[in-house]
N, C-alpha and C positions, 0 to 999 in steps of 0.2 A: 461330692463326686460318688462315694461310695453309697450315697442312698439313689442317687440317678442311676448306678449300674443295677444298682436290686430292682429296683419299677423297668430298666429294661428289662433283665431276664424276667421278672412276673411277666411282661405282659409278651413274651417272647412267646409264647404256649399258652393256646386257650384251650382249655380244656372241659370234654362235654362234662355233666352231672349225672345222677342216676335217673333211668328210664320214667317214661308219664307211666302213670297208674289209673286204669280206668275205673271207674266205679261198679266196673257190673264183671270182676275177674272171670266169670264162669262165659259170659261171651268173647272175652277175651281168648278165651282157649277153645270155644267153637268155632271161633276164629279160622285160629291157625291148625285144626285140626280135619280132614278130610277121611274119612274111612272107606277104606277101599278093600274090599275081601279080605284076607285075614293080616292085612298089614294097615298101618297109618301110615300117609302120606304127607308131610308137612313141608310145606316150605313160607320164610318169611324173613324180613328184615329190619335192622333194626336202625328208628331214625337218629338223625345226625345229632340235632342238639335238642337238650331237653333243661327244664329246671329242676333246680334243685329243691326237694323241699325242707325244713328245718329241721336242724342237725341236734344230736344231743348238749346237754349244757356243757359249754368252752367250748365246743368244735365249731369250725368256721362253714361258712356255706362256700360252695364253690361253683362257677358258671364254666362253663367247661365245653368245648366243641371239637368233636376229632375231625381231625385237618389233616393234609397232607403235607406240612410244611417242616422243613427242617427244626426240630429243639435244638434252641443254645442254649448255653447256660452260663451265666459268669461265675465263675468260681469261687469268686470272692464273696459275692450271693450268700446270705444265711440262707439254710431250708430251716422254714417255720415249724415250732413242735408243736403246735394245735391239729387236731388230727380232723382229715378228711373221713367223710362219715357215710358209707351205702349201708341203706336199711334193705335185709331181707323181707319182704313182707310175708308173712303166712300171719294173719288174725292176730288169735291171743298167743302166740309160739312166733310174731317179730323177733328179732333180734339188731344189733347193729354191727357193722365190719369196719374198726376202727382203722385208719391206715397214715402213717405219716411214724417221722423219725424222731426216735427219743420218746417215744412212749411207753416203756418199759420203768424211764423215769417219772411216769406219771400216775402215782398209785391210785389213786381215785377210780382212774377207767375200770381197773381190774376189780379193785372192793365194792367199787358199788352193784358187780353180778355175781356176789360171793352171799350165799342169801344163811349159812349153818355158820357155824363156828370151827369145821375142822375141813381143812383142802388137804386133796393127795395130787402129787405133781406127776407125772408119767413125763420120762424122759427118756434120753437113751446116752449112751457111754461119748458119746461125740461131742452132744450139744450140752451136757450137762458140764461139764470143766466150764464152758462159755459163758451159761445165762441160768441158770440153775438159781445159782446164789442174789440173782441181781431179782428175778423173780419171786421167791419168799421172800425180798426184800421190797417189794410192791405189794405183796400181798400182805404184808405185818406191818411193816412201817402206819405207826400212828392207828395200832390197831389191834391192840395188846389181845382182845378177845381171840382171834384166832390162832389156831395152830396148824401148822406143814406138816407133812408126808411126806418123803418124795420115794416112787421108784425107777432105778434105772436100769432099762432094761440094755438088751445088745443093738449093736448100730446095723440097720439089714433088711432088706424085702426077705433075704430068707428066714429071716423071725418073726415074720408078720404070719404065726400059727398060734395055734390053739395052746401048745406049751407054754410059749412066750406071754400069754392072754395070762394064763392063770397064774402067772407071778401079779399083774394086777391084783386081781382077786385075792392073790394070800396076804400082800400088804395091807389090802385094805380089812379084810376079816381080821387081822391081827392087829392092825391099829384100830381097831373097834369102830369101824366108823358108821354114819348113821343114815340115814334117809335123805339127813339137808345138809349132807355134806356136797363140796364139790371137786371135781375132776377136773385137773387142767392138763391139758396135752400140750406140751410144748416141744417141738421139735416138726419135723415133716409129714411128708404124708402116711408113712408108717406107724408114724405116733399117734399123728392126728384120729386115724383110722382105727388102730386099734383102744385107745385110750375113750375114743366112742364108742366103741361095741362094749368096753367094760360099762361105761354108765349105763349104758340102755339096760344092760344086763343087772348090773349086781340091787341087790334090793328090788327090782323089777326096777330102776329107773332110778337115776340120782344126773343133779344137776351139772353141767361141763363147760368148758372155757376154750376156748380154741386159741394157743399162741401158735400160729405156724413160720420157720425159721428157714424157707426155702421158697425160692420162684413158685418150684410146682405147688407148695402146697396154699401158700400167697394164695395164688390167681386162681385154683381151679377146687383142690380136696378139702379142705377149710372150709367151704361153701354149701351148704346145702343139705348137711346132715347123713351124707351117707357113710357109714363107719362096715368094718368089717376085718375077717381076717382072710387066706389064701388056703385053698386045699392044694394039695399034690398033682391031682386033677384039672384046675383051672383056678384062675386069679377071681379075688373076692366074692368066691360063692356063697360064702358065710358070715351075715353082717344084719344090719339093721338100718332102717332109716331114723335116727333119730338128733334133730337140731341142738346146738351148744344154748347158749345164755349170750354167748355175743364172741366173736371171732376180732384179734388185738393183734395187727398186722405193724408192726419196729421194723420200719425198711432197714436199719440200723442194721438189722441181724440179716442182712447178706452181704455184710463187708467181708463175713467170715466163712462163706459161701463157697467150695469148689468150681472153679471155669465149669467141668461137665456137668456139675449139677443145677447152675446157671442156665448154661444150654437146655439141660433135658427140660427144663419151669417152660421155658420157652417154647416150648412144641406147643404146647397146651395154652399159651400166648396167640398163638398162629392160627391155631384153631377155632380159636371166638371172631376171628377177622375170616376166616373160609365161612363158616356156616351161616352166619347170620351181621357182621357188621362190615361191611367190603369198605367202610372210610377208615376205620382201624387198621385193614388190610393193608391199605395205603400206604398207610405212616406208619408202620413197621418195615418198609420194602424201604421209606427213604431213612429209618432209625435201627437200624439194626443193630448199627455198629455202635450207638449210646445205649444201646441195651447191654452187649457184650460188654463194655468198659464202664457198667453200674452205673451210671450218670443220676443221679438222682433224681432230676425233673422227670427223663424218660422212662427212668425204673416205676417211679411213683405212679407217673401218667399210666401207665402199662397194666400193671395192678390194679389202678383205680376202675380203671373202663374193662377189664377181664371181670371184676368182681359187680360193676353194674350187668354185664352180660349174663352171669353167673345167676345173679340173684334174680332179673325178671324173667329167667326161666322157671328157678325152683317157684317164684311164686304163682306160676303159671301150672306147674305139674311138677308137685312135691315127689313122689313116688314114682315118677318115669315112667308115667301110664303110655305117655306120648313124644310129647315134646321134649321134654329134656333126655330123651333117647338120644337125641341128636346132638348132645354133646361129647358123644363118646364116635367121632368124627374117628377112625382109624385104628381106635381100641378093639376091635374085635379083629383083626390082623396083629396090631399089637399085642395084646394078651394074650394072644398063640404063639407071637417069638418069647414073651417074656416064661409061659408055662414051658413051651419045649427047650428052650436055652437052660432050665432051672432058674430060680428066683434071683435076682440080685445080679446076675451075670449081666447083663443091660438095664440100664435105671430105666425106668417106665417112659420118661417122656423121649429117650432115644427108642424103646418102641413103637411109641405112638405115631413119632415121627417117618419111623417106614413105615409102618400101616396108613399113617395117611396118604405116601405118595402109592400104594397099592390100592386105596377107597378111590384116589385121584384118577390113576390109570383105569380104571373096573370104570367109575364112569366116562371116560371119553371112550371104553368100547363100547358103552350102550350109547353113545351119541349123545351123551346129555350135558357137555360141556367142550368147549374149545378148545383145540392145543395150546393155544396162549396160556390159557390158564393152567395148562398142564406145567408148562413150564415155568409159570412166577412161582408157582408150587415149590418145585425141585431146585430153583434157584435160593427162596427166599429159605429154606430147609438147610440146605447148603453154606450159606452165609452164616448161618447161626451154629453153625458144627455142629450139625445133628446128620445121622445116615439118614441114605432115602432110597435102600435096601436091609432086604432079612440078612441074617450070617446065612452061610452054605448051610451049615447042619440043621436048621428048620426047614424040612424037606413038606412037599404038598402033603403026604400023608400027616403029619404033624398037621398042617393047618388044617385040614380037613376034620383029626378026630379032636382037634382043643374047641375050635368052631363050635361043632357040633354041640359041645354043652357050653354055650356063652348063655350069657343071662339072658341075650334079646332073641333066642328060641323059642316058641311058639306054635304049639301043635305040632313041632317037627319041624315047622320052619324057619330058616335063617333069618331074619330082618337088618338090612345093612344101614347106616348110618353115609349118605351119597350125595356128592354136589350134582346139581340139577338146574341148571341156566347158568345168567351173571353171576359174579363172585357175589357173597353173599348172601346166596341159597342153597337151601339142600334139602333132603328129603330121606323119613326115614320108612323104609319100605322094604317088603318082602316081593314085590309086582316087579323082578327084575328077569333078564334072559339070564338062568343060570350056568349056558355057556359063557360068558364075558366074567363069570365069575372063576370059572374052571382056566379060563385062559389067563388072569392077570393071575394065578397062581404060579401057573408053569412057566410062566413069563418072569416071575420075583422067585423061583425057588426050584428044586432039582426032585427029582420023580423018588 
């Protein structure tokens, strides 16, 4: 009985695998790339099912198709702890995104991208009581040559500065550490982000591990090697591009997860189904609510296909020359409530979440998308308790002067991140009427 209920939930959810890989990457992104005067214009989508191709040793392959059908799950159901496996590809700087529960109990994953003999943990006051100890217990176990670090820093978008940075830096100058040493970020995206800028940085470059302990940093900041810290000024001005050693995704560690921080991973869920996957879109409009209440088929599923969206982007355009511009789908509205609110006062992905319904609205005034879609927007936003407006005190002059120094500035000008047809396109472009920009302003905010 109890093994005929597990083959139904398995076979309850087919689930796609990681995107086809062409053989000639550089056509691939002349592709999707259109130059149009001083903006790229990109739109594209992503197909439905694909194969998987061979996973690292122990991990299982998985055939996978996003559908729009209801997840169940029987309860009684074990979830398997061999872990599902998306390869980033970039050349010789691949990596893998291990993802599945109880992986933190599986040291191997972690030692075998520990290449020195001495790790420094970067944590923060939260997550460290949690997974601290269970961590240098993955990393030592049966494995006496190494020795831990750890520092912990404070829990906060407002500490993701340059003071904050340099506590990295003094532990590790003071624990002596050396070129082949490694850096493990374990916690969110705050960690995640500055615990990479410390590698890029200390010794010109030292090796890093990505544990991320949150939705957002799961599905979206974990990915792709962008680390950084916040000026005063504007969100992550100050940072580096540089890739981990492999990203070790423990669904396990969001049992202990805040509802709102749940919520806020989830905007940034929402997002890979707007710009480029509309079957994803789908089946989060009919799974929402096994998203909210953790479900672990859906959580997993969720993750699995944000982090395949994830990854054939970077591999398509490492450095955000074009394409992966377009994942920052409502960040540039968001990163002007989260600079004018002060750091930390709204978690990034309830930013992103009104920015997007303001990138949403700005295109149905230039005519480039339906009110339908206006609306599954603010609906499906909605259901996941996320806002889908600014607070009153980020007034248009706030958006205007944080704007103004976003990253995707260029010669002066703004380049927006915009749905553009059916769900699951969009386009990243500066070739818009900058009255429908001027008007979903004063339309989301007060003079």
């Amino acid at each position: 009985m109890a093994a005929a209920a597990a083959a139904a939930a398995a076979s309850s959810l087919s689930l796609p695998s990681r995107l086809p890989a062409s053989s000639d990457p550089a056509s691939r992104k002349s592709a999707l790339l259109l130059r149009r005067g001083n903006a790229y214009s990109i739109s594209f989508r992503l197909p439905n099912s694909v194969d998987s191709p061979l996973s690292a040793s122990g991990a299982r392959r998985l055939r996978v198709c996003a559908n729009s059908a209801q997840v169940t799950m029987d309860k009684s159901a074990s979830v398997t702890s061999s872990p599902t496996v998306v390869e980033v590809d970039l050349g010789n700087r691949s990596y893998p995104i291990y993802i599945g529960s109880g992986l933190l109990d599986q040291p191997d994953l972690l030692q075998r991208h520990v290449h020195g003999k001495r790790v420094l943990v970067v944590t923060n006051t939260t997550v460290a009581p949690l997974y601290l100890t269970k961590v240098i217990n993955a990393l030592t176990v049966g494995n006496p040559n190494v020795t831990v670090e750890s520092v912990i820093l404070p829990d906060g978008e407002k500490y993701k500065d340059m003071d904050t940075l340099m506590k990295i830096f003094d532990k590790a100058i003071e624990s002596r550490l050396d070129r082949r040493c490694t850096f493990v970020a374990l916690g969110g995206g705050v960690i995640g982000d500055m615990c990479g800028y410390a590698a890029a940085s200390f010794l010109r470059g030292v090796n890093f591990i990505q544990i991320p302990t949150t939705v957002m940093a799961q599905v979206d900041s974990s990915v792709g090697g962008k680390t950084g810290i916040n000026h005063k000024l504007g969100k992550n001005l100050i940072g580096a591009f540089y890739q981990p050693q492999c990203v070790l995704i423990d669904t396990d560690t969001l049992n202990t997860l805040p509802d709102r921080e749940l919520a806020s991973g989830l905007a940034e869920v929402i997002k890979y189904g707007l710009i480029r996957d509309a079957s994803f879109f789908e089946w989060q409009e009919k799974n929402m609510k096994l998203l909210l209440a953790r479900d672990p088929t859906a959580m997993t599923y969720a993750i699995k296909r944000s982090c395949e969206n994830k990854a054939e982007v970077v591999s398509l355009d490492e450095r955000e020359g074009g394409v992966r511009a377009t994942l920052n789908l409502g960040h540039t509205f968001g990163h002007a409530i989260e600079t004018g609110l002060g750091y930390g006062e709204w978690l990034h992905g309830e930013a992103v979440a009104a920015g997007t319904v303001m990138a949403v609205d700005m295109s149905y005034r230039l005519g480039w998308i339906d009110e339908s879609l206006v609306k599954r927007v603010h609906k499906i936003l909605t259901e996941a308790n996320l806002p889908t407006c600014p607070p009153a005190s980020v007034t248009v002059e706030v958006f205007k002067s944080v704007m103004a120094v976003d990253k995707k500035v260029a010669d002066g000008l703004l380049r927006l991140i915009l749905l553009k047809g059916p769900l699951g396109n969009c386009v990243f472009t500066g070739d818009y009427d900058r009255k429908a920009l001027d008007d979903t302003l004063h339309a989301f905010a007060k003079l």
